[in-house]
C-alpha positions as CSV (number, residue, x, y, z in Angstrom):
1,X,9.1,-21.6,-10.1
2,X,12.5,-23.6,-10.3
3,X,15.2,-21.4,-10.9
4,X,13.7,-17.8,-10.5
5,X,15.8,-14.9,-9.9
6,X,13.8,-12.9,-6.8
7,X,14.5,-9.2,-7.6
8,X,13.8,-7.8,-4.3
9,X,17.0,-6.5,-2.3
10,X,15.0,-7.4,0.4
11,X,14.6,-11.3,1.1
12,X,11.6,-13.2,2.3
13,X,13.6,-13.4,6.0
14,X,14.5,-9.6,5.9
15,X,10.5,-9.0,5.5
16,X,9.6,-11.7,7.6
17,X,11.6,-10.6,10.6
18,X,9.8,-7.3,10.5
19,X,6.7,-8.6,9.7
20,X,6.7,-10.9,13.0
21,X,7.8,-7.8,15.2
22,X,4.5,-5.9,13.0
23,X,1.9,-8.5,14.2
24,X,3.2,-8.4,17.5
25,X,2.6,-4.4,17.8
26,X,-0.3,-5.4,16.7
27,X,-1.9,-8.1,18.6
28,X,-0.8,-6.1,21.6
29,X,-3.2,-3.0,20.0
30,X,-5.9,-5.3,19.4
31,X,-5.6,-6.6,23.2
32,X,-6.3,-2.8,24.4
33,X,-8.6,-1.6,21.3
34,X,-10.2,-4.4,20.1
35,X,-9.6,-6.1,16.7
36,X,-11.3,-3.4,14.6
37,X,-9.4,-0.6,15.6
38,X,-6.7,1.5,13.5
39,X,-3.3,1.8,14.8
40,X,-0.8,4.6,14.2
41,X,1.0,4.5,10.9
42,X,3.7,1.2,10.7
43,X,6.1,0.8,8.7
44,X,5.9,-4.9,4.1
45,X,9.5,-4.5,5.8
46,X,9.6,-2.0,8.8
47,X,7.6,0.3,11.1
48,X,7.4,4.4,10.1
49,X,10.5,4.9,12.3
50,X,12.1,1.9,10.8
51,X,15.8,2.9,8.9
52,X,15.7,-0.4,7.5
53,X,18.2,-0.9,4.5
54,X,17.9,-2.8,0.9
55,X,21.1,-3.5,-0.7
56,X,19.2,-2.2,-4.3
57,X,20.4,1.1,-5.4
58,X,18.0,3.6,-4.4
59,X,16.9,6.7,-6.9
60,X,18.1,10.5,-5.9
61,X,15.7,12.9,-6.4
62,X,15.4,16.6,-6.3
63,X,12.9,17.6,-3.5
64,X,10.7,20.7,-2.7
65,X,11.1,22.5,-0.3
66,X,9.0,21.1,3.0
67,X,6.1,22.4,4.6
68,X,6.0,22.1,8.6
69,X,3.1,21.2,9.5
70,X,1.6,20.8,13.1
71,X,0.8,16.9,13.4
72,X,-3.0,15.7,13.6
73,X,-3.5,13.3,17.0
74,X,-5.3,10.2,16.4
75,X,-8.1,9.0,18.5
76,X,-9.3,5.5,19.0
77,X,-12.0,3.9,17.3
78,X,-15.2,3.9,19.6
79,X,-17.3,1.6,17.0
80,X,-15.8,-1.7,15.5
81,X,-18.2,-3.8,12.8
82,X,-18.9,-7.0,12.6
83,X,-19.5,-7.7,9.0
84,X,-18.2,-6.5,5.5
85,X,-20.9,-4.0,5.1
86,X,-20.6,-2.8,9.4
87,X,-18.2,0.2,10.0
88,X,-14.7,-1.4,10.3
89,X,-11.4,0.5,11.2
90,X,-9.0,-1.1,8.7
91,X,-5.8,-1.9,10.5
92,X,-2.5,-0.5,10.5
93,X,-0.2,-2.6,8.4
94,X,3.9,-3.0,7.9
95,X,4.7,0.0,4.9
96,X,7.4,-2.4,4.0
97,X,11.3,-2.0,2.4
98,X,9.7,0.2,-0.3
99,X,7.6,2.6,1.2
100,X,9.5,5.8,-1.2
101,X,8.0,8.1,2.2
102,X,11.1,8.9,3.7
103,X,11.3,6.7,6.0
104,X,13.7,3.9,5.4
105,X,16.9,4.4,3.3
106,X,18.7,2.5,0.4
107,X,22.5,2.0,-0.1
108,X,22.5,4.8,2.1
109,X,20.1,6.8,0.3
110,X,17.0,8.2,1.6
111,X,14.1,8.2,-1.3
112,X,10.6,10.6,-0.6
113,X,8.9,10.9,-3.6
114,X,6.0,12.7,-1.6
115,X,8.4,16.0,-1.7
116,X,8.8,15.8,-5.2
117,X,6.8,18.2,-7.9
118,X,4.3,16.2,-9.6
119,X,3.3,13.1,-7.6
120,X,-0.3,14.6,-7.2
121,X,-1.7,13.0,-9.7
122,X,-4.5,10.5,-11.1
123,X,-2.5,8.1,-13.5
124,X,0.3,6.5,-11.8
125,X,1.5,4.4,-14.5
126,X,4.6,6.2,-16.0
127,X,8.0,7.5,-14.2
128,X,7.8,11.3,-13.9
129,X,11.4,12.0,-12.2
130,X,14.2,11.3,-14.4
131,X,12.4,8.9,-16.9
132,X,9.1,8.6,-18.4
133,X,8.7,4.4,-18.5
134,X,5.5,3.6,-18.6
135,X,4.4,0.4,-16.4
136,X,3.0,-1.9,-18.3
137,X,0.4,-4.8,-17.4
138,X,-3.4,-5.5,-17.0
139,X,-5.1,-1.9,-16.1
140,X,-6.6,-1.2,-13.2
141,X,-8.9,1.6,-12.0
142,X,-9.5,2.0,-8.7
143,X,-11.9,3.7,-6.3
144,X,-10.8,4.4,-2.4
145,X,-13.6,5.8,0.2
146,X,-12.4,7.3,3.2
147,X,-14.6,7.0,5.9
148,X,-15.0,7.9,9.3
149,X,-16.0,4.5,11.8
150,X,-16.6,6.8,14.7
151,X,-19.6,8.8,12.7
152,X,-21.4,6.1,11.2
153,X,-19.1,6.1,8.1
154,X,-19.4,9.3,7.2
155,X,-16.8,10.4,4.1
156,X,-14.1,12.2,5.0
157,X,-12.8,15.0,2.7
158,X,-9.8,16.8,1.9
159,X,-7.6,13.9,3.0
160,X,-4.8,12.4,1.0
161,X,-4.0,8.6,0.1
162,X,-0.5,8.0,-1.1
163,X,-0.4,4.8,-2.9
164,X,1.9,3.0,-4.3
165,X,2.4,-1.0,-5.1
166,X,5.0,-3.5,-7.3
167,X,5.0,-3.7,-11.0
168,X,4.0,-6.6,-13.1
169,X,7.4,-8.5,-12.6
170,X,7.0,-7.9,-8.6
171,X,9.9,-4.8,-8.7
172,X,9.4,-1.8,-6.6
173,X,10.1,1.8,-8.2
174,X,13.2,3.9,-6.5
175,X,14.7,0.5,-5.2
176,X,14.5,-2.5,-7.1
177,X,13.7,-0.8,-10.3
178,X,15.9,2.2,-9.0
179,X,16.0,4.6,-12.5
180,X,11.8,4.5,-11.9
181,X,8.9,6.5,-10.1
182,X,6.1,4.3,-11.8
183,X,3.2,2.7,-9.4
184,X,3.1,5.5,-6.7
185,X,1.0,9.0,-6.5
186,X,-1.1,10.7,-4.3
187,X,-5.2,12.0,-4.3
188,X,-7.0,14.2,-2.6
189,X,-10.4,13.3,-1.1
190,X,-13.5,14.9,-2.5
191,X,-16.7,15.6,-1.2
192,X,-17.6,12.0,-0.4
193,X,-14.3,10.8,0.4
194,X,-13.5,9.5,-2.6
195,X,-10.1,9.4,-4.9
196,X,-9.6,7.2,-7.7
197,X,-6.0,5.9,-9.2
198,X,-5.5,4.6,-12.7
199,X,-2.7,1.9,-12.3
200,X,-1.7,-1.6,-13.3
201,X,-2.5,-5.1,-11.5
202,X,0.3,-5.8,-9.3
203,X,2.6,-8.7,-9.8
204,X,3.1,-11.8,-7.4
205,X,6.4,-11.8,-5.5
206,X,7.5,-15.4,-3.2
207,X,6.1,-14.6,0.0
208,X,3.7,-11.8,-0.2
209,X,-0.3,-12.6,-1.7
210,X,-0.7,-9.9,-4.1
211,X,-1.2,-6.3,-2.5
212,X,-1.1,-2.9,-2.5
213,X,0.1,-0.1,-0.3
214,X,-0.9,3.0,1.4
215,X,-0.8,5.8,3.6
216,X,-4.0,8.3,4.7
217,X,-2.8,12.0,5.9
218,X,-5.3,14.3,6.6
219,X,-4.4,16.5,4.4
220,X,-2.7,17.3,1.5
221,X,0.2,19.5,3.2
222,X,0.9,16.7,5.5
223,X,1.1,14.0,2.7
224,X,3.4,16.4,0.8
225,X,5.8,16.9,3.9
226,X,6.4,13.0,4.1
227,X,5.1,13.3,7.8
228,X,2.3,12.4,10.0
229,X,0.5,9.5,8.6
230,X,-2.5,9.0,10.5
231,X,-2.9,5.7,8.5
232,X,-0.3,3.0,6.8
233,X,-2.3,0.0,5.6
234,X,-2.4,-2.6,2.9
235,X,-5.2,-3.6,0.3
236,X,-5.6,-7.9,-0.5
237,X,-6.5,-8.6,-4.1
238,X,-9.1,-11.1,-4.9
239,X,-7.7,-14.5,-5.1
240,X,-9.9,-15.2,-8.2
241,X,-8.6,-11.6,-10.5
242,X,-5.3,-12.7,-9.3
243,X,-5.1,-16.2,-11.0
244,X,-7.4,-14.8,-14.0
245,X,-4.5,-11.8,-14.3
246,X,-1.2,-14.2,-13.7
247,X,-2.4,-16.9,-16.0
248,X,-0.7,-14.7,-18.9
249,X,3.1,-15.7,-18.3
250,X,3.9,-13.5,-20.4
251,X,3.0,-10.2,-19.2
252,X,3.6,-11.7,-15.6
253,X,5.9,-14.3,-16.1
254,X,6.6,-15.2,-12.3
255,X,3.3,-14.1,-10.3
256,X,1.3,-18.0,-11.1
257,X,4.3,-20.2,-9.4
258,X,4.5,-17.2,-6.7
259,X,0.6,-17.0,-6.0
260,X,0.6,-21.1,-6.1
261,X,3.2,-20.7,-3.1
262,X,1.2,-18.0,-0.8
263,X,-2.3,-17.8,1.3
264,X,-4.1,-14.8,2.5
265,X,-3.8,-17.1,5.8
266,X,-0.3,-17.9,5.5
267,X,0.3,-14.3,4.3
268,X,2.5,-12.2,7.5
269,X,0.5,-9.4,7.2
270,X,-3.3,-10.3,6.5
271,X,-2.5,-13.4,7.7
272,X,-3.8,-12.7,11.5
273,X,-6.6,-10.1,10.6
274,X,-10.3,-10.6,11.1
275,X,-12.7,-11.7,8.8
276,X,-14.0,-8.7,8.5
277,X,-10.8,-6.1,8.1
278,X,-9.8,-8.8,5.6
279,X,-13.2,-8.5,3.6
280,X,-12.6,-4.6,3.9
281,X,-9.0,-4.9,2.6
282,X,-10.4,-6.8,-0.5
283,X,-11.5,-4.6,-2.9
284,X,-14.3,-5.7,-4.9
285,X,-13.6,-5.9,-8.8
286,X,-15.2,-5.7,-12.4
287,X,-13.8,-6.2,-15.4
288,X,-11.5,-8.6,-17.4
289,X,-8.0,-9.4,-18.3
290,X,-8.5,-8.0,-21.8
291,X,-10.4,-5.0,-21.0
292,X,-9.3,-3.8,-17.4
293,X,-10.7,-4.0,-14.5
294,X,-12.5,-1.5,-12.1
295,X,-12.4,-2.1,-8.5
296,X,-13.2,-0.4,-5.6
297,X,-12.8,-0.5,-1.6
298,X,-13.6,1.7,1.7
299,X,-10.8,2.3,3.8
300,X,-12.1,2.8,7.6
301,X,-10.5,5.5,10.2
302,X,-10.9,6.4,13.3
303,X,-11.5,10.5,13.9
């Protein structure tokens, strides 16, 4: 991709440093755990505690005012599987330089959209703080299961996903597309664990393979505090929807020469995962370019 412009204020080295410290933390968990266990919350840039900067400007929003709620422990996974369809504890992943939690800051700006009014919500497409853009790009609809490892999988309800990935051209709302709040929102678990987000297909950035965030609270007044994560993880698209999606240049004019560039093995955060968290982390997918796809995944914790 001769002569691309990257428009992330955070460079390829800036993620990779953190990313290297990341798989550190978590080979060290995986040496007391076992590879199919769930870490605490980590922040595709920087841990949860991480203050990590990006030289983008960085929206200002108008918060609510914050619940304090009392933090919920997390115990360790007693059951690990050993295939795609065993119990698996998905692992704790890097939230990155664009998390919008709270938890890093911008040109000396901290952004949470999870205090502000309105980011419950189902469609995540358009802005809803000071503009109404509407991301644009190949729809996606997509269908998260909660599930408990340590009671055979059983669905976990009432718990909130915040999650939130890059638009078509690979920019991040609140930082590197600063005026937006596009591509992030948060669900509520029903009765069999379940939430479902209507969003776009991710673009392909140089160093990444295409992905989306998230974070698990375990529950709804927790999520909306920008506290106590219990889970911050990352989902891998299919290598296969990816190349059908970025073969239109038009709509994603720089995800084909990024994609051609990356591996899920080369990749600094799936890159050192099991087979079988990485089969987890894949959703599986229907669909087509021209009439969207449907995709679905079960994200594995340990209660």
């Amino acid at each position: 991709m001769s002569g691309h412009r990257h428009d992330h204020a955070h460079s390829l080295a800036d993620d990779l440093t953190v990313m290297t410290a990341m798989m550190e933390r978590r080979r060290a968990l995986k040496w007391f755990a076992g590879a199919g266990t769930a870490a605490l919350v980590a922040g595709c840039g920087g841990s949860e505690a991480s203050t990590g900067t990006s030289s983008a400007a960085s929206a200002t929003t108008t918060t609510t005012a914050t619940p304090t709620p009392t933090p919920t422990p997390t115990p360790t996974a007693t059951t690990t599987g050993t295939s795609a369809t065993a119990c698996v504890a998905d692992p704790a992943e890097t939230a990155g330089p664009y998390p919008g939690d709270g938890t890093n800051s911008a040109s000396g700006s901290t952004s949470n959209i999870l205090t502000v009014d309105g980011v419950v919500r189902r469609d995540i497409r358009a802005s809803f703080i000071s503009s109404t853009t509407v991301a644009t790009g190949v729809q996606l609809t997509i269908t998260l299961t909660l599930v408990n490892v340590n009671s055979s999988c059983a669905p976990l309800a009432g718990y909130a996903i915040y999650l939130w990935h890059c638009d078509r051209q690979g920019r991040y709302s609140l930082y590197t597309a600063a005026a937006e709040s596009y591509l992030r929102g948060v669900q509520v678990s029903d009765a069999n664990g379940q939430v479902t987000f209507t969003t776009i297909f991710p673009g392909c950035y140089d160093g990444r393979w295409p992905h989306m965030h998230f974070e698990v609270f375990s529950s709804l007044s927790n999520a909306l505090s920008g506290r106590y994560s219990i889970l911050t993880s990352q989902l891998a698209l299919p290598a296969a929807v990816s190349s059908a999606v970025y073969a239109d240049t038009t709509t994603y004019p720089s995800s084909a020469n990024a994609l051609a560039r990356v591996s899920l093995s080369s990749d600094g955060v799936f890159g050192d995962n099991t087979s079988a968290q990485v089969a987890q982390q894949t959703p599986t997918f229907s669909g087509s370019v021209a009439a969207g796809y449907t995709a679905a995944a079960i994200i594995g914790i340990a209660r």
